[in-house]
C-alpha positions, 0 to 999 in steps of 0.5 A: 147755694140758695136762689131765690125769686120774688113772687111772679117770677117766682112762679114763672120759674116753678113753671120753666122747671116743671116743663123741664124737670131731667134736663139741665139748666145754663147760668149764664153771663155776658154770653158765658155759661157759668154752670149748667145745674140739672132740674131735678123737680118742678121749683115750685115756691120761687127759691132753690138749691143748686148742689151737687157738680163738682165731679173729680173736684175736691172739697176745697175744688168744689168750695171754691167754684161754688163761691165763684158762682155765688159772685157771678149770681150777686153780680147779675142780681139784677131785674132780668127775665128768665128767658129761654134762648135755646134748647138742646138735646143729645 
């Protein structure tokens, strides 16, 4: 699945992902998280791949969830910061 932001967050985001590139980050909505992909490398130009997951999960499994996902981020397309709210380690 594809993401993609405008020019400044764009940039905001290329700096969120550099500063946490190994860790995982939450998609949340309405107080839920929806998947937690891991930052592979900084994201530099503002648009990004969210891949992989699915452990276990067939193709359909997979499919399915992923589309899912897409529907919750078309959902929440709206003007909003990317905010940290917490960090965890373990």
């Amino acid at each position: 699945m594809n993401i993609s932001f405008d020019t400044q967050d764009g940039r905001d985001f290329g700096d969120l992902t550099a500063k946490h590139v190994g860790k995982y980050m939450a998609i949340v909505l309405d107080e839920n998280v929806q998947q937690a992909p891991r930052i592979n490398e900084k994201i530099p130009n503002g648009r990004a791949r969210i891949s992989g997951g699915g452990m276990g999960l067939s193709s359909q499994e997979r499919l399915a969830d992923y589309q899912r996902l897409a529907l919750v981020l078309k959902a929440g397309a709206l003007p909003a910061p990317v905010t940290i709210r917490e960090v965890r380690q373990v």
